[in-house]
N, C-alpha and C positions, 0 to 999 in steps of 0.2 A: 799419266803425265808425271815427271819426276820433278824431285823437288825446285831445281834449279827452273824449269821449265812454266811453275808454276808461278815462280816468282817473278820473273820476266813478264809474264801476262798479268799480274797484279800490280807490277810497277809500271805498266802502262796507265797513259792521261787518259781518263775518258771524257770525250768528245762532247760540251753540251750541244744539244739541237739548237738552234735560232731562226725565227722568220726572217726570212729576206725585208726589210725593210715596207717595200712596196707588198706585200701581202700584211705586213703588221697593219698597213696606213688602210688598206683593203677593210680588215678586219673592223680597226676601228670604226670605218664608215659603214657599215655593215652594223654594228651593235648600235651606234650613236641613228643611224634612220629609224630601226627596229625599235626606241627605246624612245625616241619622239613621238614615234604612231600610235606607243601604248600610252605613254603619259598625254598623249589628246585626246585620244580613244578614251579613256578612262574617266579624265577630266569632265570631259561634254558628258559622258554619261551619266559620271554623278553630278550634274547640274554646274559645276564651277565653271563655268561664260558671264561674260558680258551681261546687263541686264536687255542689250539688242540682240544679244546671241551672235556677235559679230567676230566671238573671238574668245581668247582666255580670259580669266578676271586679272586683276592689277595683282594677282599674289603672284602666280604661275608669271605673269612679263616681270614681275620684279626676278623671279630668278633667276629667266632667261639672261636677263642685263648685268645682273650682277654676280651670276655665277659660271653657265658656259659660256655666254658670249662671249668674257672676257679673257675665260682662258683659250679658245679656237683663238678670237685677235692676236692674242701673246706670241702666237705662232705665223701669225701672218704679217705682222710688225716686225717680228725679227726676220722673217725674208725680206717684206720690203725695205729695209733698211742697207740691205747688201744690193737690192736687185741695181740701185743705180753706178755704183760701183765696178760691179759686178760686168754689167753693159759697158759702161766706157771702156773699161780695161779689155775684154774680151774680142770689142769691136775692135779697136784702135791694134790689136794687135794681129790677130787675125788679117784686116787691111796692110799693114805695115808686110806680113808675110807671104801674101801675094804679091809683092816683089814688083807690080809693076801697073800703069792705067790699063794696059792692054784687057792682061788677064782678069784687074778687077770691073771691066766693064763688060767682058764675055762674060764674067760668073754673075755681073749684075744685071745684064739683058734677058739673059734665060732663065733665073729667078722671078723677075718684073713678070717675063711674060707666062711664065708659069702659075705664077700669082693669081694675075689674071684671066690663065683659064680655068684654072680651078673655082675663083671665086663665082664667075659666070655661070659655071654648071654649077652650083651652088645655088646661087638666087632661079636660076631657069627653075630647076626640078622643084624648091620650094613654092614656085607661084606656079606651076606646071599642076601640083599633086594639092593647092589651096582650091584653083578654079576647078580640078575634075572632086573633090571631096565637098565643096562648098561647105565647111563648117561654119562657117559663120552664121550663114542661112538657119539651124541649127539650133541655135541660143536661143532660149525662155528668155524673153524681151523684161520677162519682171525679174528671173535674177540677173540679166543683165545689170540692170537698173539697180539691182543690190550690191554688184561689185562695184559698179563705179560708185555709191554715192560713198562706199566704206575708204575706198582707197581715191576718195576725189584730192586731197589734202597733198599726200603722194603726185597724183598727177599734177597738180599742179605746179608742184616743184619743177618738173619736169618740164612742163613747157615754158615755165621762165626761164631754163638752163638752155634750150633749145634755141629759145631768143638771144639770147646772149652771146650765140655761136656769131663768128665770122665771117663773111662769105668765103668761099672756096680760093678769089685770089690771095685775098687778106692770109689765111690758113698754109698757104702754098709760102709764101714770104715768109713767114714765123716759122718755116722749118730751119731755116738761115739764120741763127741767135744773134743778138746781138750783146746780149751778157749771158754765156753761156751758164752762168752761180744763178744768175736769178730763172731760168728755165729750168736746171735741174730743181731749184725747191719746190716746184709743181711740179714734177717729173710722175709723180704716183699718185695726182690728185687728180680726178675729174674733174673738179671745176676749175682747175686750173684755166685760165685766159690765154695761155699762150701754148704752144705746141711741146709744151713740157718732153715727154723721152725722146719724139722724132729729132727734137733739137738738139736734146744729146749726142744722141745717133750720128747727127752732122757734124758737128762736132769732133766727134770720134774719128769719123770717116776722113775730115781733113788731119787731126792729127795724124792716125797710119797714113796715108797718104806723105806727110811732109817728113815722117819715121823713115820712110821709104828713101825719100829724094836726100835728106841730109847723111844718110850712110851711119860711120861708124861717130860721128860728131853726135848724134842720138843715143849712144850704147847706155848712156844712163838713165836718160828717158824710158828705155824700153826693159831694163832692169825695173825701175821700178815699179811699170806695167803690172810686169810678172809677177812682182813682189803683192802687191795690190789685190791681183787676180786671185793668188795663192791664199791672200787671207781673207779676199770674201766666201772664195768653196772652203775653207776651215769654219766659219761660220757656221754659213752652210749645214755643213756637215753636223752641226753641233745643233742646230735649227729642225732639222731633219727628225732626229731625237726623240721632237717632244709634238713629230706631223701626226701620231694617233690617236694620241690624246688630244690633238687642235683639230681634225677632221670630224674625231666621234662629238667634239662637244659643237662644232657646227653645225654639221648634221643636223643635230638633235635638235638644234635651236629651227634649224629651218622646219622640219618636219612636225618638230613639238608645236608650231605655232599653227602650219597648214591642217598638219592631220589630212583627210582624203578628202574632208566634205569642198574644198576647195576645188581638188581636181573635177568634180560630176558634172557641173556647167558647161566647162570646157572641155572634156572631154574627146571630144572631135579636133578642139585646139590641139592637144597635149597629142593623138595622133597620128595628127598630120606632120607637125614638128618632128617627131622621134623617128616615124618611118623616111623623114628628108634626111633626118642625121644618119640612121643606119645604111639609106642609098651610097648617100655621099662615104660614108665609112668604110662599107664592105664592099662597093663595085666601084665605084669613080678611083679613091686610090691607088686601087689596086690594081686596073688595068691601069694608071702611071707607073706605078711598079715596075708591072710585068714590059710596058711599051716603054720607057724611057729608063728605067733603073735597072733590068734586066737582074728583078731582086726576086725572092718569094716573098709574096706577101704574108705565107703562114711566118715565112722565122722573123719577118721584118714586126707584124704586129706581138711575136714573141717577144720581143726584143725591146720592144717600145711600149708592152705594159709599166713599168714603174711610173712613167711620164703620164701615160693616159691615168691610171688610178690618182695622179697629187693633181692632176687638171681636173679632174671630178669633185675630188675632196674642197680643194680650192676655188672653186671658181676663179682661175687668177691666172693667164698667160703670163705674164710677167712674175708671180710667183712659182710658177710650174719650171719658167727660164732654168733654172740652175739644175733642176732635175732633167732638162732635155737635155741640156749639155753633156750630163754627162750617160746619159743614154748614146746619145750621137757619137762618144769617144770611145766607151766601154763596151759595148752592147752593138750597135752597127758598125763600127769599127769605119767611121768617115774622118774622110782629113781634116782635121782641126781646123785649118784656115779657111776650106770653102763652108762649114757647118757652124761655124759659131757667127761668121758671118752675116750666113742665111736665117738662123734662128734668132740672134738678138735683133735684126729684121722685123724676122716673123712676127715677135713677140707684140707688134704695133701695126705692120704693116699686111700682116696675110690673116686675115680673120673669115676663113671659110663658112665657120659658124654662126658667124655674126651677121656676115653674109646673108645667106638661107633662113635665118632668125626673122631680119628686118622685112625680107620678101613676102615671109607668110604673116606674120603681124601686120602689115598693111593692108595686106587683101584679106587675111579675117575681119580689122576691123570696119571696111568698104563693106565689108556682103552685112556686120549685124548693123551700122547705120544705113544699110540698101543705099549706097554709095556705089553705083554703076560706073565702074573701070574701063575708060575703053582702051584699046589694045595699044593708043598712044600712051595713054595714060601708063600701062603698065610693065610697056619697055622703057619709059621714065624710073619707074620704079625700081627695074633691073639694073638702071646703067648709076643710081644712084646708092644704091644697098651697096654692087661693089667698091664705088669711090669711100662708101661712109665705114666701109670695113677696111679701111687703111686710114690708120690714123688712129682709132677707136681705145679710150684706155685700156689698158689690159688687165679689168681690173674689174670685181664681182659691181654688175651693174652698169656697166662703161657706156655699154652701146645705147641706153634707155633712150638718152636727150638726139642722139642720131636717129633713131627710128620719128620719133614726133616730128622732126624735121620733114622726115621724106613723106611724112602723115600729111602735115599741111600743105608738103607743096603740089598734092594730088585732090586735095579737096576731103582731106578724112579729118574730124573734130579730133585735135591734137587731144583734148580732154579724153577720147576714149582707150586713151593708154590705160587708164585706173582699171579696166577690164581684165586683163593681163598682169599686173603687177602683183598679185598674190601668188600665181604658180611661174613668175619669172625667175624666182630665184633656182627652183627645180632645175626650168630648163636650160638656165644660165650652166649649170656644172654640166650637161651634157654637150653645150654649145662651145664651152672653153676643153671636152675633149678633143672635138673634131676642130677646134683651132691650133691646139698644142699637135696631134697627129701630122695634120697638115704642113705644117711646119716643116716634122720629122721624113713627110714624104718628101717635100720639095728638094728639103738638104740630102735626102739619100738619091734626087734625080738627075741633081747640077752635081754630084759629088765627083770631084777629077780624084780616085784613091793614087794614093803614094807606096807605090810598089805592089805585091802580094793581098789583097784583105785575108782575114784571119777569120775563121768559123762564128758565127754571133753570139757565140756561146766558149769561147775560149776568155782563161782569164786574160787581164790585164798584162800582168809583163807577158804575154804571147803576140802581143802588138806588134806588127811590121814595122820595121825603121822607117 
């Protein structure tokens, strides 16, 4: 190599390497489980529990409170801080760029009903795969007895909030705000009294709507939509940052606290659950894919890991929102006006998992109080998991007070939620995958593309006009 030759190849930049983001966030959640199992694991073994053995001592919960818990929060504070923003502007404009009622009630009829069959084969196969496994049946009636009385305090928050709920007309009406300021400030609260995001949502939907009809008398409205839009994903973006650090330290906090001894009870719970999510995961969307989206499923779940890996980490459809987004823009390469649409929807209104969640949570806990279902009793069940999965906050823990609901209205002791409340938060991050997925399928089944799609692996400016 001669001189000149050499130098040219030395005055070359060299390249650092970088995780993709969604593998960093991977990562994290990966060290931060491993890292909880051992600090439980280690703790119980050298004696530091409870003097009931019910749990860590007050040193190990002081750290959890005062050290990761607070920095995983820091990171879900600052998305939800953006997410209502975020939503209105998204919606309101998206609507505005369907141009017309026509097209936004085709694109809202075959959503609806899409919604709805997916969430059906959702709750079927979870109370399908509950009555052929019977776990319930199952359960040591003394540890039974041990979870509830530890987590009875828990439940019964629970059925107070359950109480509290609306009827279904009342609920239906509060989608229709009438101070749309005071609906957004519960917008990310469960206990919110009124239909906090759906009302947004409405909202939204009437502004693009009236975006639409006033024309160019709008053009500044709709600047500063975009404007809006523009600086919640810079957020966003800057929120993103610090998701491995706010995954590994939640993780750990859930994990640090469980450890395994929790899961061995319920064990037949936690498999009956996971194999409902993997059906619905790898066969139900996938033949909507292949039958309605005429997609592959291999590059489509390629494609839509970043979103599944921060729905895991998160428990949070509503914190996951900004990561589908741009999944749906980048990565599946769907048209912006029908996908942000259907997703900031989804993010309240298609909850597949929650779905399937509430199905077999009722009928586990009918089979350990020997609560005899009958087949009226448990197409009630079906037709009310779906309704209760629209609407559901989208938010770690949302669906709990909806479940006790459809507990009492079947004759199950709204009390024996506390059964369940120790390995819910587990299976909450696999429940908010297959909601966030679900989502990503719908909007790639309704998706009308705008000219050519692009390879799902093509960068960003390769985007079709």
């Amino acid at each position: 190599m001669d001189q000149s030759s050499r130098n040219s190849f030395e005055q070359q930049p060299r390249r650092r390497f970088r995780w993709a983001i969604h593998w960093q966030i991977l990562f994290g959640l990966l060290v931060g489980g491993a890292a909880g199992l051992v600090v439980n694991r280690w703790a119980t073994g050298s004696g530091i529990v409870d003097a009931d053995g019910g749990g860590l001592d007050d040193r190990w919960e002081a750290f959890f409170l005062n050290v990761t818990d607070p920095l995983g929060k820091v990171f879900l504070r600052l998305i939800f801080m953006v997410v209502l923003p975020l939503v209105f502007s998204a919606l309101a404009l998206a609507v505005a760029d369907l141009g017309s009622w026509r097209t936004l009630g085709r694109l809202g009829l075959r959503t609806l009903l899409l919604t709805a069959v997916l969430s059906a084969c959702a709750v079927l196969l979870g109370v399908g795969l509950t009555n052929l496994a019977q776990p319930g049946r199952r359960v040591d009636p003394a540890q039974a007895e041990t979870l509830r009385a530890h987590y009875a305090g828990d439940a019964a928050q629970m059925a107070a909030a359950a109480k509290s709920l609306k009827p279904l007309s009342a609920m239906l009406l509060d989608i229709i705000p009438e101070n749309p300021l005071q609906e957004a400030a519960g917008a990310i609260d469960a206990s919110s009294k009124g239909n906090g995001l759906l009302a947004v949502m409405f909202f939204a939907l009437a502004i693009g709507l009236a975006i639409g009809a006033a024309g160019p008398k709008a053009a500044t409205l709709v600047q500063w939509l975009e404007a809006l839009n523009a600086v919640s994903m810079t957020i966003i973006n800057f929120a993103m940052r610090l998701a491995p650090l706010g995954v590994a330290c939640l993780v750990f906090g859930v994990t640090g606290r469980m450890g395994l001894s929790i899961v061995v009870p319920l064990a037949g719970f936690l498999i009956v659950v996971v194999t409902g999510y993997a059906v619905q995961l790898l066969l139900v969307y996938p033949l909507a894919l292949l039958l309605l989206a005429r997609r592959s499923p291999r590059e489509f779940f390629r494609a839509v890991g970043p979103a599944m890996v921060t729905a895991f980490g998160t428990s949070s459809s509503s914190a996951t929102l900004p990561t589908a987004i741009r999944v749906a823009d980048e990565r599946l390469r769907l048209n912006p006006d029908s996908s942000r649409f259907v997703l900031t929807l989804g993010a309240t209104g298609n909850q597949n998992g929650t779905a399937l969640y509430e199905g077999v949570v009722v009928l586990f806990l009918a089979q350990v109080f020997q609560v005899d279902l009958t087949f009226a009793q448990q197409l009630q069940v079906v037709l009310m998991a779906v309704l209760a999965g629209v609407g559901t906050a989208g938010i770690p823990g949302g669906s709990l007070p909806m479940i006790v609901v459809v507990m009492q209205s079947v004759g199950v002791p709204g009390e024996g939620i506390a059964l369940i409340l120790g390995i819910d938060r587990l299976l909450d991050m696999g429940r908010t995958v297959l909601n966030v997925t679900g989502d990503l399928a719908i909007a790639a089944c309704v998706d009308e593309p705008r000219g050519e799609a692009a390879p799902p692996d093509a960068p960003p400016d390769e985007r079709p006009n």
